[in-house]
C-alpha positions as CSV (number, residue, x, y, z in Angstrom):
1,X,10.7,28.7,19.1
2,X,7.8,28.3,17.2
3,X,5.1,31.2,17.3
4,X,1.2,30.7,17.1
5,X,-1.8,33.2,17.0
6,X,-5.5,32.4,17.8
7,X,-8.4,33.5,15.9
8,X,-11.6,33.2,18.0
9,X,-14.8,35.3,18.0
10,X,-15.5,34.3,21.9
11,X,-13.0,35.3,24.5
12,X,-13.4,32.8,27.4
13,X,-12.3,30.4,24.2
14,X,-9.0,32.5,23.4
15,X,-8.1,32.9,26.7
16,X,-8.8,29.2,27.6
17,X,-6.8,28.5,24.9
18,X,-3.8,30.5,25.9
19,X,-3.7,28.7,29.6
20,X,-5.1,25.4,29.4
21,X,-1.9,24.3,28.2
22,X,2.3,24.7,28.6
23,X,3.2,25.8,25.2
24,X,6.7,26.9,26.1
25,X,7.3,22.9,27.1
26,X,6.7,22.4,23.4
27,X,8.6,25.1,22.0
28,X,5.8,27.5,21.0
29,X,5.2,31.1,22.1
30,X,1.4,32.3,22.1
31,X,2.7,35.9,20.1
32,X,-0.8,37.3,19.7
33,X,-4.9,36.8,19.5
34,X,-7.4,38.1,17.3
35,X,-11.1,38.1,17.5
36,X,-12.6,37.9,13.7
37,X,-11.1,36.7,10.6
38,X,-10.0,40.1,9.3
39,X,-8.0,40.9,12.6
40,X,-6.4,37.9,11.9
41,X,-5.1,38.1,8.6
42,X,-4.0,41.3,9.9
43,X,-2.1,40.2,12.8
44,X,-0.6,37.3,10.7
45,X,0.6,39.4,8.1
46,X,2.5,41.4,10.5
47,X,4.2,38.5,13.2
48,X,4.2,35.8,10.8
49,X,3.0,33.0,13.0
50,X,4.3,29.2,11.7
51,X,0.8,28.3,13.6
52,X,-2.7,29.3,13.5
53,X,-5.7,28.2,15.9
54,X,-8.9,29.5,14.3
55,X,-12.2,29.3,15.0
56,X,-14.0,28.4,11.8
57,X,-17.7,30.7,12.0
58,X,-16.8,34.4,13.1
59,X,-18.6,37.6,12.0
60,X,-17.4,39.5,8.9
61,X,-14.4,37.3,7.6
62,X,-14.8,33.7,8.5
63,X,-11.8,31.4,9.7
64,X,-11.9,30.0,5.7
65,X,-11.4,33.1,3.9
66,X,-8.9,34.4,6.2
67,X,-6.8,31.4,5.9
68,X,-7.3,31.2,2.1
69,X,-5.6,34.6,1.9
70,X,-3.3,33.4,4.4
71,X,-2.0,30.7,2.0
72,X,-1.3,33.1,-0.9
73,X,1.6,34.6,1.1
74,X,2.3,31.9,4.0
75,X,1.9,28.4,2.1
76,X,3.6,26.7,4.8
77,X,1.9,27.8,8.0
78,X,-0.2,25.5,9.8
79,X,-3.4,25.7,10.6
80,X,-6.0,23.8,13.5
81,X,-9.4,24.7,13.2
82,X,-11.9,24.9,15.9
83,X,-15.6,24.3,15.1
84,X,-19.0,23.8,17.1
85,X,-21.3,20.7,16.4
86,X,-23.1,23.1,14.1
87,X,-20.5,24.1,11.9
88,X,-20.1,21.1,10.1
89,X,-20.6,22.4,6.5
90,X,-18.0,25.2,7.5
91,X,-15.7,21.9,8.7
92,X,-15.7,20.4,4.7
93,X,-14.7,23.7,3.5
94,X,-12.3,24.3,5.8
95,X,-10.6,20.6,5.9
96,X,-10.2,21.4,1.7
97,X,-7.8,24.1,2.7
98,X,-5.2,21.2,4.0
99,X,-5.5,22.2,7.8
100,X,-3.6,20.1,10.3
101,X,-6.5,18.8,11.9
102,X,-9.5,20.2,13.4
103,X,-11.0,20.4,17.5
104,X,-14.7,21.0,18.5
105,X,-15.8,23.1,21.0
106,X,-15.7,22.8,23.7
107,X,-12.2,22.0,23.4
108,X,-10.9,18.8,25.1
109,X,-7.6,18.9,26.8
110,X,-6.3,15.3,25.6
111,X,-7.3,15.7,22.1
112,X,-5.6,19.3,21.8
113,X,-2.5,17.9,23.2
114,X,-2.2,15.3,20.7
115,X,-3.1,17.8,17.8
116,X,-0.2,20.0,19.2
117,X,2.2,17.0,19.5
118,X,1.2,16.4,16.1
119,X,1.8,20.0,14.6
120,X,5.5,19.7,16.1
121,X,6.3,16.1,15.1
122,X,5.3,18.1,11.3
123,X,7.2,20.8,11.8
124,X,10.3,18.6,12.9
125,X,10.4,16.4,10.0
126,X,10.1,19.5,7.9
127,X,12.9,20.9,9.3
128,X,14.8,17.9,8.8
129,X,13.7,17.9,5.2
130,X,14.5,21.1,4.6
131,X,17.8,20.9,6.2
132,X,18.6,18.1,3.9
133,X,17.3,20.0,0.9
134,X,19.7,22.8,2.0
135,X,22.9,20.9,2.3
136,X,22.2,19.0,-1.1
137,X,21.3,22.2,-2.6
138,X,24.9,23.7,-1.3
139,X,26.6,20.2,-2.6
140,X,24.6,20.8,-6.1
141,X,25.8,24.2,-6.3
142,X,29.6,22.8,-5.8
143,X,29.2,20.1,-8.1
144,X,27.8,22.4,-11.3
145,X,31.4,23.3,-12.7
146,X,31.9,18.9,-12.4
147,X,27.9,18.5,-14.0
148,X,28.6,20.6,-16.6
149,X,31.6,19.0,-18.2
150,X,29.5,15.6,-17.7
151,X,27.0,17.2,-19.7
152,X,29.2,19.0,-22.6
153,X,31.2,15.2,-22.8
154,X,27.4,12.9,-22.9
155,X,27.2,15.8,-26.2
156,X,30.3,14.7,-28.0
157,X,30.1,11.1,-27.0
158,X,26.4,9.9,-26.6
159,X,24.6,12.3,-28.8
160,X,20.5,12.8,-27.6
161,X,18.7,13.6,-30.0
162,X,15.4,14.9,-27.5
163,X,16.2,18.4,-28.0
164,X,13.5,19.1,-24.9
165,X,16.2,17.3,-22.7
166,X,18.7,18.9,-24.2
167,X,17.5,22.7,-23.7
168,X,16.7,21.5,-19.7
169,X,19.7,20.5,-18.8
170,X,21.4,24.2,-20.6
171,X,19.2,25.7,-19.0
172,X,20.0,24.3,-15.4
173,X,23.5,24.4,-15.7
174,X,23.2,28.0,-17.1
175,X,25.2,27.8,-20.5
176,X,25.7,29.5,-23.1
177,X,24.6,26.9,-25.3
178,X,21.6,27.4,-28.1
179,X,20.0,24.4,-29.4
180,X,20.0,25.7,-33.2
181,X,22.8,27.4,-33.4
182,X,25.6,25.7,-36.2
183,X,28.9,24.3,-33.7
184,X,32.1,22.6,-34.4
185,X,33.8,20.0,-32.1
186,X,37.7,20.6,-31.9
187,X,40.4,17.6,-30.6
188,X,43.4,19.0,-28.7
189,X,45.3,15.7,-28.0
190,X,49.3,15.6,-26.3
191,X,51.3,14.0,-28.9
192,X,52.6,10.7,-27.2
193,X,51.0,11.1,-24.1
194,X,51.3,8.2,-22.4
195,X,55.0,8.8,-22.1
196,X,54.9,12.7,-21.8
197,X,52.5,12.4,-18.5
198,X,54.9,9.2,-17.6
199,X,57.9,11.1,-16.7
200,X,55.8,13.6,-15.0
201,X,54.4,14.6,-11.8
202,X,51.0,14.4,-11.1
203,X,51.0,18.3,-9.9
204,X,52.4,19.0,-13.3
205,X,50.2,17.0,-15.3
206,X,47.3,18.5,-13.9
207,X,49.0,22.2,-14.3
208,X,49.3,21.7,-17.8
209,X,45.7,20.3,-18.0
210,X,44.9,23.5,-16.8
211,X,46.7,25.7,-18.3
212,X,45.9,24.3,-22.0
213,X,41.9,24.6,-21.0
214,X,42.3,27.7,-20.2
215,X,44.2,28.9,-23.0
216,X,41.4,27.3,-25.2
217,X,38.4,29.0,-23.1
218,X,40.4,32.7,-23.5
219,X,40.6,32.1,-27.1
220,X,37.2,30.6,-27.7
221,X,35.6,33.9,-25.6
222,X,37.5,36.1,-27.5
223,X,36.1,35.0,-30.7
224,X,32.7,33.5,-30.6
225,X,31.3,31.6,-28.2
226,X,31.6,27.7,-26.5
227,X,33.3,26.1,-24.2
228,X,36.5,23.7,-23.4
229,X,36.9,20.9,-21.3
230,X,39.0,17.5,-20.8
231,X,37.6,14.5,-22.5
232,X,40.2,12.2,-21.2
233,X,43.6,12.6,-20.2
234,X,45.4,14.1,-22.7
235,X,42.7,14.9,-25.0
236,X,40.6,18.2,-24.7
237,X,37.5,19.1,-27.0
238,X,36.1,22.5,-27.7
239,X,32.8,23.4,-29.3
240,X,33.0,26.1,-30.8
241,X,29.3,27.9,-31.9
242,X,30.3,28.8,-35.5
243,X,29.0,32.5,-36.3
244,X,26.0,33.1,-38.9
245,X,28.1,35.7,-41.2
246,X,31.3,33.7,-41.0
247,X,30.2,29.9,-40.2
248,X,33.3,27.0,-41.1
249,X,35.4,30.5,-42.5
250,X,36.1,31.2,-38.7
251,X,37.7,27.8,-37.9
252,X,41.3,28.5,-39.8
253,X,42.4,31.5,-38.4
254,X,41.0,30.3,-35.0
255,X,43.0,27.5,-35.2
256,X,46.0,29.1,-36.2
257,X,45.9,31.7,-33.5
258,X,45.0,28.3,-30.9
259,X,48.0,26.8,-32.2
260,X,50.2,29.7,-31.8
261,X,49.0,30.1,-28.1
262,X,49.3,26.5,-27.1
263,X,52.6,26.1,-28.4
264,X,54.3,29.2,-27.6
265,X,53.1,28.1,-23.7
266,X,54.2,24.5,-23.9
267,X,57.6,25.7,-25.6
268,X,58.2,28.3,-22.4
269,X,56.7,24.6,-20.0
270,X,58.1,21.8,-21.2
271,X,58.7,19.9,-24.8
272,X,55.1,19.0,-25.8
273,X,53.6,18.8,-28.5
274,X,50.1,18.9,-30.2
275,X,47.9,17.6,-33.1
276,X,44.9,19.3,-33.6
277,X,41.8,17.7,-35.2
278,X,38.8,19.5,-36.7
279,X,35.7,18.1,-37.0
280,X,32.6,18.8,-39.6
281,X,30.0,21.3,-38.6
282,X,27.2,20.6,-36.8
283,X,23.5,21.9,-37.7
284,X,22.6,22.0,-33.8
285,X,23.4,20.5,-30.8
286,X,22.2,17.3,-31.6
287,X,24.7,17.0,-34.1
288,X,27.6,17.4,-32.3
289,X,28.7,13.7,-31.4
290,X,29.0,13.0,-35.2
291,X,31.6,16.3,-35.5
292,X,33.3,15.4,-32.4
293,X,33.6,11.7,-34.4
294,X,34.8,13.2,-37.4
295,X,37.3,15.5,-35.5
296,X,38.4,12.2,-34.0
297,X,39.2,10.4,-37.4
298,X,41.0,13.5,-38.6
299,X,43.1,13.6,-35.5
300,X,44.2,9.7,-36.2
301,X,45.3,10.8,-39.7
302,X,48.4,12.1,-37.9
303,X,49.3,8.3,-38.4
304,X,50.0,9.2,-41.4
305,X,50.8,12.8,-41.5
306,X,53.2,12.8,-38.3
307,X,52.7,14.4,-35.4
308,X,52.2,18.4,-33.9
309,X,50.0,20.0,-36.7
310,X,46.4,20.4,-37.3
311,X,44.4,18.5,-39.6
312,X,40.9,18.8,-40.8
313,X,38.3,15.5,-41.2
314,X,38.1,15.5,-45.3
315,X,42.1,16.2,-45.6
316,X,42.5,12.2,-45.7
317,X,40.3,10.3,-47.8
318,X,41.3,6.6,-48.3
319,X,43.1,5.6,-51.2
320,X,42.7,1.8,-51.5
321,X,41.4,-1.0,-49.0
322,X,44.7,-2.9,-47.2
323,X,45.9,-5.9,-49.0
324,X,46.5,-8.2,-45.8
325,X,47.3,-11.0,-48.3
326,X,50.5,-8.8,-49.6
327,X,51.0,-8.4,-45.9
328,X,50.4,-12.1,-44.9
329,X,53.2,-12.3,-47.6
330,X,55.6,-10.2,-46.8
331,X,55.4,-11.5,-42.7
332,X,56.2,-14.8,-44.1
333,X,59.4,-13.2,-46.2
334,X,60.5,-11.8,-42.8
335,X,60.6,-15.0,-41.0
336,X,62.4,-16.7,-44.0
337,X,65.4,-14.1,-44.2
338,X,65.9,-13.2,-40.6
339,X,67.2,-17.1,-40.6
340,X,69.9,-15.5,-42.7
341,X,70.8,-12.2,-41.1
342,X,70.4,-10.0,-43.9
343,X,69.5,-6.4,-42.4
344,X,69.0,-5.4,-46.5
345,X,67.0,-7.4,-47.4
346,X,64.7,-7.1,-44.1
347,X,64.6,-3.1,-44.7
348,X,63.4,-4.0,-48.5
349,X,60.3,-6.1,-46.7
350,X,59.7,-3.4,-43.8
351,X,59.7,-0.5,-46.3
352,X,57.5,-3.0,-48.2
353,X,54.9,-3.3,-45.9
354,X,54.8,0.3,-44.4
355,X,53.9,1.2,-48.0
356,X,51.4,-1.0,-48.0
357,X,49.6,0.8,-44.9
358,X,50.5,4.4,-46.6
359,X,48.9,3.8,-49.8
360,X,45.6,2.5,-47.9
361,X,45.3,5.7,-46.3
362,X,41.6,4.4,-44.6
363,X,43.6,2.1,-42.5
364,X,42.7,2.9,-38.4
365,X,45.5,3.3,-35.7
366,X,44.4,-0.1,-34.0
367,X,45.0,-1.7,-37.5
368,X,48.7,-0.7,-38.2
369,X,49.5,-1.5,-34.5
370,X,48.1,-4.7,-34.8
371,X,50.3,-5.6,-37.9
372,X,53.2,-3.9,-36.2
373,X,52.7,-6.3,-33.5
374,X,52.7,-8.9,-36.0
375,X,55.8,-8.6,-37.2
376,X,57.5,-8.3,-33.7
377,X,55.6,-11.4,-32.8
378,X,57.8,-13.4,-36.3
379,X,60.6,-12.0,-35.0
380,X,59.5,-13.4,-31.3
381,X,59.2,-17.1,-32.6
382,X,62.2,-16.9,-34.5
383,X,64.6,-16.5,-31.5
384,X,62.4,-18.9,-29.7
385,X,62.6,-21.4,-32.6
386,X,66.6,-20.9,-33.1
387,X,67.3,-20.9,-29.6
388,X,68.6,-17.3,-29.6
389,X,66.8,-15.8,-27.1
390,X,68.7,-14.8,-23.9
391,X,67.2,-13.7,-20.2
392,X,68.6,-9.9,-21.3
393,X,67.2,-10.1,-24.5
394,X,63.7,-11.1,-22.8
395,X,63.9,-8.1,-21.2
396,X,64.4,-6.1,-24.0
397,X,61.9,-7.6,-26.3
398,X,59.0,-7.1,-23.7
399,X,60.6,-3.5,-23.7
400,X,60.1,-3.2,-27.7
401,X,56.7,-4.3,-27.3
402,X,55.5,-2.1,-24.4
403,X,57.1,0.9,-26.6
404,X,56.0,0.2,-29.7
405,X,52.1,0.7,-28.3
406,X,53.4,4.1,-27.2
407,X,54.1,5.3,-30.6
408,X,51.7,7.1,-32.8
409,X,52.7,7.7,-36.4
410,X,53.7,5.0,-39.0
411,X,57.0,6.7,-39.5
412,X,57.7,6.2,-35.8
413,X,56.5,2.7,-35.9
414,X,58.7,2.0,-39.2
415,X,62.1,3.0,-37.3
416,X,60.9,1.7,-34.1
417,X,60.9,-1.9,-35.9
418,X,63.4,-1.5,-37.9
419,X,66.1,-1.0,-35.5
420,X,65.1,-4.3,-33.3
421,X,65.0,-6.2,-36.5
422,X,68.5,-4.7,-37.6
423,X,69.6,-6.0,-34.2
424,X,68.6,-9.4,-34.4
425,X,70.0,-9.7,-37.6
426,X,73.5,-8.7,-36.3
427,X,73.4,-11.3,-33.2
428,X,72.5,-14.0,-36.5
429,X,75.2,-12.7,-38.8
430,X,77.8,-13.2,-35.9
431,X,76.0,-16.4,-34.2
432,X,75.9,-14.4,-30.4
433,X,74.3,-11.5,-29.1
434,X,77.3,-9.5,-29.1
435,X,76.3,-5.7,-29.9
436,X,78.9,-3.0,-31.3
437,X,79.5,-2.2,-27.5
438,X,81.8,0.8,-28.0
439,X,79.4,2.2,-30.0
440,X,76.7,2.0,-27.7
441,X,78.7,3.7,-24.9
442,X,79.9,6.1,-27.3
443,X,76.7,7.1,-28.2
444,X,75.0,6.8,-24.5
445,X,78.0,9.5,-23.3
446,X,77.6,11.8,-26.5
447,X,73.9,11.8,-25.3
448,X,74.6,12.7,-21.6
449,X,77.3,15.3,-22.8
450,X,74.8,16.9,-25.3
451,X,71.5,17.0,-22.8
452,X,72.4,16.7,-19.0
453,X,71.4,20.2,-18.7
454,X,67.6,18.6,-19.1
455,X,65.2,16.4,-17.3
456,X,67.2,13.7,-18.5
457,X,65.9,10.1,-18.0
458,X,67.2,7.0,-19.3
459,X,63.9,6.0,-21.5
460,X,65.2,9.2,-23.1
461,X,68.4,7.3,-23.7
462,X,67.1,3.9,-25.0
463,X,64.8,5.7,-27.2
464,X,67.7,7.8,-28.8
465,X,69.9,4.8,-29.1
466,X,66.8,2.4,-30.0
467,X,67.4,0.1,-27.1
468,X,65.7,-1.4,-24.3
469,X,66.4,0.4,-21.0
470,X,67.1,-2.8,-19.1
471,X,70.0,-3.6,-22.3
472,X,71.7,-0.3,-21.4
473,X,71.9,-0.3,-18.1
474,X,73.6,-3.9,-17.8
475,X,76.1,-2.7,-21.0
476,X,76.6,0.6,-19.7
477,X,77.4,-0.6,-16.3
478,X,79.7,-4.1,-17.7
479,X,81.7,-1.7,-19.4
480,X,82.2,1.7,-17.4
481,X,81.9,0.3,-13.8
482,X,79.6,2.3,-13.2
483,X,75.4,2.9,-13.6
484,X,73.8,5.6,-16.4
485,X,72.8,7.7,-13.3
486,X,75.9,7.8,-11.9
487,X,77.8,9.2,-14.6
488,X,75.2,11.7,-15.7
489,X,76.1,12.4,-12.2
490,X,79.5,12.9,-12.5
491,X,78.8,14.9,-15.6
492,X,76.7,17.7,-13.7
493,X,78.7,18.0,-10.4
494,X,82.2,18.1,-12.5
495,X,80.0,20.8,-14.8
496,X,78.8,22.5,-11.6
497,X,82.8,22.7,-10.0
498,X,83.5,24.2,-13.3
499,X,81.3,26.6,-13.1
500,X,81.6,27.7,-9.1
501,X,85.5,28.0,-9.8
502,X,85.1,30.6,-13.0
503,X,81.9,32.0,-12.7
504,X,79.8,34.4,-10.4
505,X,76.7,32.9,-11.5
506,X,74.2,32.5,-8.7
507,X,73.9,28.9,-7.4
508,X,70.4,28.8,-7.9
509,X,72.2,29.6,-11.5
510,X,74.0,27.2,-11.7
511,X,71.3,24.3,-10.7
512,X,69.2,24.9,-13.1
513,X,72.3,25.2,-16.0
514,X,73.3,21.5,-15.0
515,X,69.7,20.3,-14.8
516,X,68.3,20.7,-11.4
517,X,65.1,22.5,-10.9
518,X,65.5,22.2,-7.4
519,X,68.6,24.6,-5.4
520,X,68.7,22.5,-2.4
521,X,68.8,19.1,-4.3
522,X,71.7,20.7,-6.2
523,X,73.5,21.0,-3.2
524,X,72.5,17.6,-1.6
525,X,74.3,15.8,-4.5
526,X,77.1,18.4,-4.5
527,X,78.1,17.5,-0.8
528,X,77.7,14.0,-1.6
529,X,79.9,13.9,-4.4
530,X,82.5,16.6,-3.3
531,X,82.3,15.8,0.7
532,X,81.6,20.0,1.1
533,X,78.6,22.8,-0.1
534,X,79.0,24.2,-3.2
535,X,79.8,27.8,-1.3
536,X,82.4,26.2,0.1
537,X,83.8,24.3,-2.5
538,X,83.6,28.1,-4.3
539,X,85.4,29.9,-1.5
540,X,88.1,27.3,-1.6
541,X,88.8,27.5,-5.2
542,X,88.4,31.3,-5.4
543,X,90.7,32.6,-2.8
């Protein structure tokens, strides 16, 4: 319900006013009536009306002054003025202090009517403005946490050099971000993470997100100031404000104390590990893409460093440009002695041209995959050309290929290459693509003996025996009779009878000592494989 006052000097007009028409049919209550402008203000001051009918000439305050105070504390009330023939200087005045309209006396019926109709029409689309403004205002508020880390990644990625802009949108989003202040830009990224957040959940994946921002925002409260957040997955930034008495003389102890965090949690969660890079400083926050760019070359120098360690952006500076003639050489040597299966001789060129890449230091990631792929691609077109390639061995290349874009150091990349080429020059030295079988299962079983207590997987296995997946499964299966999963199987639930027979250990226990996280899975594939519940199996064997 709406409420509205009138304001006239004359009270046949007021009371006219009040019954000449249904206000309650429009959703307005007549709450009071004054008789001069200083009454007025009064009475509006106390009720609040959301509408005013004034008279605009009235003794002592006038119908203008009172609704220019009006406007200092109500700005959105509404006001219809009502004027005689004779007031038409008052009429400018008063239609400059944005009235709703105005009536002259005497008042027509019709034409009030369509003035009230209009005052609610107003008052409806502002409340369906307003609405709208509140429910985007709520959804704002929820998106802020989402807006800010928009904000802090446009910082490390775009750069904006309008510092006016800049201080705006900190100021909006309420950080704790000055514009001058001197800042650092820090790279967390999961070593191998394509194939770490492979062979997990999504829950998990996200938990350890979480967990490792959070870890990063403790530490960077604890000692300064700044803020953490996930560039992409499986890489998180900090900026960290660097301190005016300390400045870059804070960032090696910090990151030793980060490193010591982050890897005594992951060592409790799970076997991950982490390469830290650290950028230059930054003058202000203008700055701060070039340190987040410099943090990001540093972090690539783990290519040639190795992996899990931190490394700061001047550590590597390149020694030489690459000599992709050499290279273009030593491709061509490949092709040439892989006709003769000589695994020496093809270790001599590999070592030859990971050298190469070492000694060029400058060289980017993209680069040495891109010549890594090049020599799986001579090695491609000599089966092809040879007629040595098989429909398993298909399989297994593609699998080389795929895995070989996972990997992320040189020294990985060396051994990853090395072992395929090793293998094709065994299948030429004996003219088939017979494989030391035995020695393949062997391994494969030592494997499952030593780790079937963990999340075991079989790209854990072809990695370890430096395989395709698809090889082992077909091998492992032509010569046990029976699939990799099945016998890691066998393994745990003849592991598990041991264990209910001659220990007390708690079944829960005994789950997770055989590689189950989950009790009731445990005893899903214990019944399976044993026709009876591992309590029962216990009380059979320990009467």
């Amino acid at each position: 319900m709406y409420k509205l006052i009138i304001v006239d000097d004359e009270y046949s007009t007021r009371n006219g006013l009040k019954v000449c028409i249904n206000w309650l049919e429009y959703g307005i209550e007549v709450i009071g009536e004054a008789e001069n402008g200083m009454k007025g203000l009064a009475l509006a001051q106390s009720c609040r009306p959301d509408i005013v009918l004034t008279d605009v000439k009235m003794p002592g305050m006038d119908g203008i002054e009172m609704v220019r105070r009006l406007r200092e504390v109500m700005p959105e009330i509404k006001i219809v003025y009502i004027s005689g023939y004779d007031d038409i200087a008052y009429l400018k005045s008063a239609i400059k202090m944005d009235a709703v309209d105005y009536i002259l006396k005497p008042v027509n019926l019709d034409e009030l009517t369509a003035v009230v109709e209009k005052i609610m029409d107003m008052s409806k689309r502002e409340e369906r403005a307003n609405d709208l403004l509140q429910r985007m205002s709520t959804k704002l508020q929820q998106s802020i946490p989402l807006l800010k880390e928009k904000f802090l990644i446009q910082l490390i990625r775009d750069g904006n050099p309008d510092r006016a802009q800049i201080e705006r949108r900190i100021d909006f989003l309420e950080l704790r971000l000055s514009y001058d202040a001197s800042y650092c830009a820090l790279i967390i990224r999961i070593d191998n993470a394509i194939t770490v957040f492979e062979a997990m959940s999504e829950q998990n994946t996200q938990l350890i997100s979480f967990a490792i921002q959070n870890i990063c925002q403790e530490l960077v409260d604890q000692r300064t100031s700044g803020y953490a957040f996930e560039n992409r997955r499986g890489e998180y930034v900090l900026i960290i404000a660097l301190p005016e008495t300390l400045g870059e003389d804070i960032l090696l102890p910090f990151v030793e104390e980060l490193t010591s965090s982050l890897h005594g949690f992951l060592k409790r969660l799970a076997e991950i590990h982490l390469t830290i890079g650290i950028g230059g400083s930054a003058a202000h926050l203008g700055q701060l893409t070039e340190s987040y760019q410099t943090a990001a070359e540093a972090i690539e120098r783990k290519l040639f460093l190795g992996r899990n360690q931190a490394v700061m952006y001047d550590a590597m500076a390149a020694s030489k440009d690459v000599d992709y003639r050499r290279i273009n050489e030593l491709l061509a040597a490949i092709a040439s002695v892989l006709k003769t299966g000589d695994a020496e001789q093809i270790e001599q060129l590999l070592e030859a041209i990971f050298r190469e890449l070492i000694l060029s230091r400058g060289i980017s990631y993209k680069d040495c995959q891109r010549i890594c792929l090049q020599v799986l691609l001579v090695a491609s077109q000599f089966l092809s050309e040879f007629g040595l390639r098989t429909g398993l061995q298909n399989g297994e290349e593609s699998e080389v290929w795929e895995q070989l874009l996972k990997l992320e150091t040189l020294d990985e990349m060396s051994r990853h290459i090395k072992h395929y080429l090793f293998s094709i020059c065994r299948q030429v030295e004996t003219k088939s693509f017979k494989k030391d079988h035995d020695d393949v299962i062997g391994k494969i079983i030592r494997i499952i003996g030593e780790r079937y207590a963990e999340n075991l997987t079989i790209s854990d296995i072809a990695q370890r025996v430096y395989l395709a997946k698809t090889y082992i499964c077909l091998l492992f299966k032509q010569e046990t009779g029976e699939t990799i999963n099945e016998y890691i199987t066998r393994v745990r639930m003849e592991k598990a009878k041991e264990l209910l027979k001659e220990t007390d250990k708690k079944l829960a226990d005994i789950s997770q000592a055989i590689g189950y996280v989950e009790p009731s899975y445990f005893t899903k594939q214990f019944r399976k494989y044993t026709g009876m519940t591992p309590s029962d199996y216990r009380d059979i064997h320990r009467r």
